[in-house]
TIDO-332498 format. One record per residue (C-alpha): residue in one letter; chain; z, x, y. Coordinates in steps of 0.1 Angstrom, whole numbers, plus 5000, padded with zeros to 4 digits. Layout:
# residues N
{'A', 'A', {Z, X, Y}}
...
***
This chain:
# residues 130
{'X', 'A', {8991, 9536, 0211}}
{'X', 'A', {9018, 9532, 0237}}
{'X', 'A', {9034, 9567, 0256}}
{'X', 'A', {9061, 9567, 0278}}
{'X', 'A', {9073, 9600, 0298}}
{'X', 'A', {9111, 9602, 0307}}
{'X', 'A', {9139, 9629, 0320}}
{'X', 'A', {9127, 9634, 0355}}
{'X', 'A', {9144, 9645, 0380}}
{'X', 'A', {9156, 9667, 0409}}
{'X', 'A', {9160, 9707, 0396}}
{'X', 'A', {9167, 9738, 0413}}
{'X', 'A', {9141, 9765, 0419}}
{'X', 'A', {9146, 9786, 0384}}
{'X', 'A', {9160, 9760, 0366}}
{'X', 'A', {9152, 9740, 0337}}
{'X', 'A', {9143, 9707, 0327}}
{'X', 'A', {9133, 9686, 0297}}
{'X', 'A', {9109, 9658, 0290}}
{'X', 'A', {9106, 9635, 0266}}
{'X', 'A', {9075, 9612, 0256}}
{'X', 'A', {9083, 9582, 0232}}
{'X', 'A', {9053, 9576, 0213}}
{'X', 'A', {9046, 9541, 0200}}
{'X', 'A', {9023, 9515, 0181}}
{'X', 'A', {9000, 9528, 0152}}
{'X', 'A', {9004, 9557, 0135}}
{'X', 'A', {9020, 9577, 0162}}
{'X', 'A', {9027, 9607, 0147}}
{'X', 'A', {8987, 9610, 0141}}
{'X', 'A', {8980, 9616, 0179}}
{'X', 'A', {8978, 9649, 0200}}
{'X', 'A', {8997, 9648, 0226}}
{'X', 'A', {8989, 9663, 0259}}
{'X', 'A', {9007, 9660, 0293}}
{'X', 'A', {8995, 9664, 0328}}
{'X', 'A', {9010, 9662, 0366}}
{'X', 'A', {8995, 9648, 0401}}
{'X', 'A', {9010, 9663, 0431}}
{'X', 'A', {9011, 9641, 0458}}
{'X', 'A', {8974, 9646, 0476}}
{'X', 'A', {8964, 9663, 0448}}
{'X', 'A', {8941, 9654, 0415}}
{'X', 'A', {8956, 9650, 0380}}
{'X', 'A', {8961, 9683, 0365}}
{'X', 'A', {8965, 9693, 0328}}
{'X', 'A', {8996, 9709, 0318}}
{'X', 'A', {8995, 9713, 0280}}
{'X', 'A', {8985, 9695, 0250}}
{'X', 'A', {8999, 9699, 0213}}
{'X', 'A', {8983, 9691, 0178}}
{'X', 'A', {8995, 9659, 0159}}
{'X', 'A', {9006, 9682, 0136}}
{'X', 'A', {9027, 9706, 0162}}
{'X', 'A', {9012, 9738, 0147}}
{'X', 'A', {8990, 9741, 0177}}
{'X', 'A', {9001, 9745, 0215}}
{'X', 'A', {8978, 9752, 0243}}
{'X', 'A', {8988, 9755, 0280}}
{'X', 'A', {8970, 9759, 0314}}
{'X', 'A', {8974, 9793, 0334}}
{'X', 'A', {8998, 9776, 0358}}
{'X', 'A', {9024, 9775, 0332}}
{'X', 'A', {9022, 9794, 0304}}
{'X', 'A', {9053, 9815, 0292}}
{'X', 'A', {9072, 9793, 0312}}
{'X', 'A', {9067, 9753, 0298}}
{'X', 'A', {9066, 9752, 0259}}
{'X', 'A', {9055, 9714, 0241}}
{'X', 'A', {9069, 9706, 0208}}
{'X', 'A', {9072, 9672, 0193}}
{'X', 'A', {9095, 9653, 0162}}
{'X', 'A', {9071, 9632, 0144}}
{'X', 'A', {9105, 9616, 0129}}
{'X', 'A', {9115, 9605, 0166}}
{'X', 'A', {9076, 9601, 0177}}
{'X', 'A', {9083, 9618, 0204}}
{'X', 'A', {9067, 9648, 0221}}
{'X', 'A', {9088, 9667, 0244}}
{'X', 'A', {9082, 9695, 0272}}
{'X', 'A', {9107, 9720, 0281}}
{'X', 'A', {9102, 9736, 0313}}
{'X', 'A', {9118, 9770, 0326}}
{'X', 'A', {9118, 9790, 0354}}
{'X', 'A', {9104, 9763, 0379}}
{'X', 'A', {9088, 9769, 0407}}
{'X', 'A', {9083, 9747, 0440}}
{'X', 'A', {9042, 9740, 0429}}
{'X', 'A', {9055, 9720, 0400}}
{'X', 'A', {9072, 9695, 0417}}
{'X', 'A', {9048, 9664, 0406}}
{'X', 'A', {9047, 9633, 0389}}
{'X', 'A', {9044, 9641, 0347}}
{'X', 'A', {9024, 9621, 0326}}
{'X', 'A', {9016, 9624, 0288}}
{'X', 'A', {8989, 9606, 0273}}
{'X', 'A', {8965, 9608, 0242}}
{'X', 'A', {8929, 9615, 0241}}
{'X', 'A', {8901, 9604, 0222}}
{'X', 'A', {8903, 9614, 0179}}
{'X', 'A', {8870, 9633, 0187}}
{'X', 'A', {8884, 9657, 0217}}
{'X', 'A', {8894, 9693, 0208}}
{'X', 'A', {8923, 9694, 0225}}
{'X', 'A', {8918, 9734, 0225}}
{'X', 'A', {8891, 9731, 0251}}
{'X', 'A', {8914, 9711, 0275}}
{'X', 'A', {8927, 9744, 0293}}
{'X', 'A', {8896, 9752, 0306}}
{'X', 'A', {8878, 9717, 0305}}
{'X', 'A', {8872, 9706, 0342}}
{'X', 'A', {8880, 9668, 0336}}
{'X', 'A', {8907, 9668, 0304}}
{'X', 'A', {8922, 9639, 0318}}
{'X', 'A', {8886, 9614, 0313}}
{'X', 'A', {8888, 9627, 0276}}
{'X', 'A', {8926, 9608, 0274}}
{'X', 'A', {8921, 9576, 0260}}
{'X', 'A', {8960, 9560, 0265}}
{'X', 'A', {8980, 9572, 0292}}
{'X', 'A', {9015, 9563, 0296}}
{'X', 'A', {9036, 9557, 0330}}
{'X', 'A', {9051, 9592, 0347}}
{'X', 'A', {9083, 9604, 0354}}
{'X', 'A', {9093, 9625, 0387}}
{'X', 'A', {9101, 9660, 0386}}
{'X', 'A', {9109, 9676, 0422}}
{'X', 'A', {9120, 9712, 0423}}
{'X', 'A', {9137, 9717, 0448}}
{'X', 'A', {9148, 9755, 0467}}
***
């Protein structure tokens, strides 16, 4: 499986932006989808995460009620939609897959979601700026 995160870019504090990860290879649409972000100094962080089938979302504390995932399995893409930005979530984005046998559920609250990803794909910027 092949991912690849696009739509960076520069965004006003409060603003919105939206990004897209294309979703390749075998069965694509059969993947979760989660995504993360690395500020610069700072460890890989998970952002979100949604079921192959979309029905299920989960989101870290940092960004709930404000990023929302949701995918087109017709596209294989996966996409997140981010609102009312702050400064903190300037970072680079990343989606990836994990392993069939990870809950993504549990990611939230798991202290090392991103060893559980078994394909990554390469980031996209996103710099808020005030």
């Amino acid at each position: 499986v092949q991912l690849q995160a696009s739509g960076g870019g520069l965004v006003q504090v409060g603003g919105s932006l939206t990004l897209s990860c294309a979703v390749s290879g075998q069965n694509p649409g059969g993947h979760s989808v989660a995504w993360f972000r690395q500020a610069p100094g700072e460890e890989r962080e998970f952002v979100g995460a949604i079921t192959w089938s979309g029905h299920n979302t989960y989101y870290a504390d940092a960004v709930k009620g404000r990023f929302t995932i949701s995918r087109d399995n017709d596209k294989n893409t996966v996409y997140l939609q981010m609102n009312s930005q702050k400064p903190e979530d300037t970072a680079v984005y990343y989606c990836a897959a994990p392993y069939s046998w990870v809950d993504i559920a549990t990611l939230a609250s798991a202290p090392h979601a991103r060893g559980v990803m078994q394909f990554w794909g390469k980031g996209t910027q996103v710099t808020v700026s005030s």
